[in-house]
C-alpha positions in Angstrom: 4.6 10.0 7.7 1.1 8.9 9.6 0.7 5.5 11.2 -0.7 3.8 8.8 2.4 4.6 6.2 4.4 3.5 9.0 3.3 0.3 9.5 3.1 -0.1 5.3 7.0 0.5 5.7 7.7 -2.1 8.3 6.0 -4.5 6.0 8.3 -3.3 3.1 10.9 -3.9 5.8 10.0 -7.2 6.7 10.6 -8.7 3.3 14.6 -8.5 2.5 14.6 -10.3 6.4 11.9 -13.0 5.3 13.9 -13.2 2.2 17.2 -14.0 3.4 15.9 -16.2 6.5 14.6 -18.7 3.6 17.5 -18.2 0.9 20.6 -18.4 2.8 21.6 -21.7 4.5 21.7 -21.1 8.4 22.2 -23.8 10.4 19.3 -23.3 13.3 18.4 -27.0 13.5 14.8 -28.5 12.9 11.6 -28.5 15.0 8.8 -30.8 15.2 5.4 -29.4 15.6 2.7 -32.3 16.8 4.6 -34.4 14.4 5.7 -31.4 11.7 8.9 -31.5 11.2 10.7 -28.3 9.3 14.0 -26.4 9.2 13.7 -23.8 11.9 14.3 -21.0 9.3 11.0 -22.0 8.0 9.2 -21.7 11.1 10.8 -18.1 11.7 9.9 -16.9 8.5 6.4 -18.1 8.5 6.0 -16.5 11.8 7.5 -13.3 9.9 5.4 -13.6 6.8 2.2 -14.0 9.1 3.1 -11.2 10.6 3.8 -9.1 7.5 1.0 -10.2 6.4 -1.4 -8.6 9.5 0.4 -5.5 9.1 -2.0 -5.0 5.3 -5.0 -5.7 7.2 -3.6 -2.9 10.0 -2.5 -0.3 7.9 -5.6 -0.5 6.3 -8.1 -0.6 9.0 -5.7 2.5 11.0 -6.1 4.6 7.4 -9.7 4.6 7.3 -10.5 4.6 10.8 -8.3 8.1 11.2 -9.1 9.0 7.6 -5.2 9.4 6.9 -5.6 7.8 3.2 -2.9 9.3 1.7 -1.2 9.2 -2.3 2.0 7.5 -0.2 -0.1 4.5 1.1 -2.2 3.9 -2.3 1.0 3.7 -3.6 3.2 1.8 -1.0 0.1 -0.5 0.2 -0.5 -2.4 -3.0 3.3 -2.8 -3.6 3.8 -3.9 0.0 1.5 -6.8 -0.6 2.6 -7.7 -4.0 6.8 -7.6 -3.1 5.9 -10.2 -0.1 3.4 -12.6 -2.0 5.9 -12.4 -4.9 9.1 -13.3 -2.9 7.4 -16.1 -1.1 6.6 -17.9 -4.0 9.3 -17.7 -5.8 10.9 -19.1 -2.5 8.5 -21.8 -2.4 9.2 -22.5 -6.3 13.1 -22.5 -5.7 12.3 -24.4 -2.7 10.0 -27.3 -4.6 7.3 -26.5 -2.4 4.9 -24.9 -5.4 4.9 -25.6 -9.0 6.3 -22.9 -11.1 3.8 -23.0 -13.8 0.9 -22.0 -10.6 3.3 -19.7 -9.8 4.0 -17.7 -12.8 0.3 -17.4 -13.5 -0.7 -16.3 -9.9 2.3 -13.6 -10.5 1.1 -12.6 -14.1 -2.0 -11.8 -12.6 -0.7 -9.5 -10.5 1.4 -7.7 -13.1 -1.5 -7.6 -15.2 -4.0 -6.4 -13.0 -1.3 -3.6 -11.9 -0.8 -2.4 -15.4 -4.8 -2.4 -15.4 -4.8 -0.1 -12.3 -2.2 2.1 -14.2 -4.1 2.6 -17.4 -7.2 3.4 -15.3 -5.3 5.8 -13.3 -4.0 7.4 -16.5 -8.1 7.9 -17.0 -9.0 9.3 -14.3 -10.5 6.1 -12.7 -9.1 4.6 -9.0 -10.2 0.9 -8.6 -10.7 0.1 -5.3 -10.0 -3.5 -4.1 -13.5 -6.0 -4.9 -14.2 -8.7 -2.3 -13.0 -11.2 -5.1 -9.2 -9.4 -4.9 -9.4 -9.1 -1.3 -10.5 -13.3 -1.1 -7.6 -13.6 -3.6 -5.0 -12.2 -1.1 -6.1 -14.0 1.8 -5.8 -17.0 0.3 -2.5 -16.5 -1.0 -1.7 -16.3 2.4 -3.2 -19.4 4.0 -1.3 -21.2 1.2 2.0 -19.4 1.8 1.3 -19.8 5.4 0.5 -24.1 5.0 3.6 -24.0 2.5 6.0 -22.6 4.7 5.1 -24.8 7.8 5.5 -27.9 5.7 1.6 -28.4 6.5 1.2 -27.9 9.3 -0.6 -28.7 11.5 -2.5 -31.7 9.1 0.6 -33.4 7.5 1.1 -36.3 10.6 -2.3 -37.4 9.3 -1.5 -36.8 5.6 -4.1 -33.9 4.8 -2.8 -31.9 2.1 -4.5 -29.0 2.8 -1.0 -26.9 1.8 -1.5 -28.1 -1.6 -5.2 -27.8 -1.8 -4.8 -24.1 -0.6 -2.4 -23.5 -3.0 -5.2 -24.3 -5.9 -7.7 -22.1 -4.0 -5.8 -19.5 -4.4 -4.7 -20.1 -7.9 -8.2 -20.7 -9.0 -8.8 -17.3 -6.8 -6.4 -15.1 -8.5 -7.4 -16.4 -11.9 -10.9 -15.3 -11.1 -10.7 -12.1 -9.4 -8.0 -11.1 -12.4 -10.7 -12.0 -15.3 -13.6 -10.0 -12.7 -10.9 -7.1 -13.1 -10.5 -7.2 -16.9 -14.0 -7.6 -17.6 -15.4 -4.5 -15.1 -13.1 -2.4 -16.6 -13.3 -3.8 -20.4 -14.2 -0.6 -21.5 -10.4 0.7 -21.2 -9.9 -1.2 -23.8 -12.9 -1.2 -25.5 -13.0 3.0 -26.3 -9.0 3.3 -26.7 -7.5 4.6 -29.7 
């Protein structure tokens, strides 16, 4: 397993322990942040998910830098990112931090698009990431990033900029999931 891989598995690892920082009830205290004030767990796991997070943008940039792309990564890379953007929102939903209804259409995006890449695969085709896809995940995780600090740092002076990132990114995945369907409409389009 090269370096990149690696670090794609110590992403995969990262979730479960992001996961059950925010589900189960620990009692760490609170912290205040310039006037944030949030569970500790919350802070830890933001600081986790951040990190997660960095490790796509590493992997990446180590892959094509050594030219160690490997069938593993394509594989593991892609369902790295989705497992950690999916169990933070659902988090955020069960936490009443997001609205499900944003939610569920971020995530059927994301299933959708994936079954896209599938039925191209099956064709012979590889799609790599567009610029809108890669401006969709990064915004993602400025939202899950503002969500999980309760706003921080612009909530003492009542900026929602959580919330406003969160329709960003929605209005971002929305796009970049239509720009998908309709460059590659001709799956469709020629099938039997």
């Amino acid at each position: 397993m090269n370096l990149p891989n690696k670090i794609t598995v110590l992403r995969v690892c990262l979730i479960p322990i992001f996961v059950m920082i925010m589900a189960i009830p620990f009692e760490w205290g609170s912290i205040n942040l310039l006037g944030t004030a949030m569970p500790m767990t919350h802070f830890i796991a933001a600081i986790i998910f951040v990190i997660a997070s960095a490790t796509d943008w590493i992997d990446g940039h180590y892959a094509r830098k050594l030219n160690l792309v490997t069938n593993l990564g394509k594989f593991l890379d892609p369902l790295a990112d989705k497992l950690l953007v999916a169990a933070a929102f659902i988090l955020l939903v069960q936490l009443g931090y997001a609205p499900a209804w944003m939610i569920i259409i971020i995530l059927s995006r994301e299933f959708a698009v994936t079954g896209l890449r599938a039925i191209l695969a099956g064709e012979g085709e590889v799609v790599a990431a567009a610029m809108l896809g890669k401006i969709k995940t990064w915004t993602q995780i400025v939202a899950i990033s503002l969500l999980l600090l309760h706003n921080f740092p612009f909530e003492p002076i009542g900026f929602p900029l959580a919330d406003i990132a969160l329709w960003v990114a929605l209005i971002f995945t929305v796009w970049s999931g239509w720009d998908y369907f309709y460059k590659n409409r001709h799956v469709f389009v020629n099938s039997k």
